[in-house]
N, C-alpha and C positions, 0 to 999 in steps of 0.2 A: 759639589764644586768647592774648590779650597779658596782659600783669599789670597790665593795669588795666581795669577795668569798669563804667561809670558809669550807672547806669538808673532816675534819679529817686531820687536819695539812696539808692542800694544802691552801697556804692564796693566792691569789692575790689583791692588792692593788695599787693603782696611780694614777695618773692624766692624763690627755688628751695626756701629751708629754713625762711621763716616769710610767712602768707598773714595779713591782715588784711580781714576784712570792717566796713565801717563803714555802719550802716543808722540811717536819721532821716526824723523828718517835721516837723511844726509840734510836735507835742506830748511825743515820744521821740525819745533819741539814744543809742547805745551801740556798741561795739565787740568784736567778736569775733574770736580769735587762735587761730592753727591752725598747728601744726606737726606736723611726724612725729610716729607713735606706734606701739603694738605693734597698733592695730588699721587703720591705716591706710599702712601702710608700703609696700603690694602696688602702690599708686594711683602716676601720672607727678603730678608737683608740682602742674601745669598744674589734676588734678582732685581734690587733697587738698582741700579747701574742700567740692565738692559730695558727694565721698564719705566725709566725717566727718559734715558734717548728714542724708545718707542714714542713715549707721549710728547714729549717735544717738537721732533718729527714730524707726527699728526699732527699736532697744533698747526707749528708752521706752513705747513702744507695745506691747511684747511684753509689759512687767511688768503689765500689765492693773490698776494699781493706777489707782482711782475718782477718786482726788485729781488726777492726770496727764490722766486723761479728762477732769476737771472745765475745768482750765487749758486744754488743748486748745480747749475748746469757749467759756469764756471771751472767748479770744483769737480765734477764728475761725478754728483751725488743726487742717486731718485734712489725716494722710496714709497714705498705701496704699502699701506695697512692690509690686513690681512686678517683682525682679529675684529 
């Protein structure tokens, strides 16, 4: 995978020790930064990015708190661990 990834305003860009996702459409725009951490340190740089939103996801997901489910559903977003 290269350090850059462009798929309809989903950009990721970075380097070995800090990853940027930058996501947008006509009506949102925001940016997300991703570095090493105590939870994702095990991951090659390459998949720091998809395995911090994996364990984030899980996390949130596990607190089973009403208001998270609300957002989730809000936004048109489930996810299902798998691994």
């Amino acid at each position: 995978m290269g350090l850059t990834e462009d798929t309809k305003e989903l950009i990721v860009k970075g380097s070995e020790t800090l990853k940027r996702m930058e996501l947008g459409c006509d009506h949102h725009r925001g940016t997300f930064y991703f570095t090493q951490s105590e939870s994702n340190w095990v991951c090659h740089s390459d998949y720091v990015v998809s395995h911090s939103l994996n364990g984030l996801f899980k996390d949130l997901t596990k607190l089973e708190d009403e208001r998270i489910k609300n957002l989730f559903q809000k936004w048109g977003i489930y996810y299902r661990n798998i691994s």
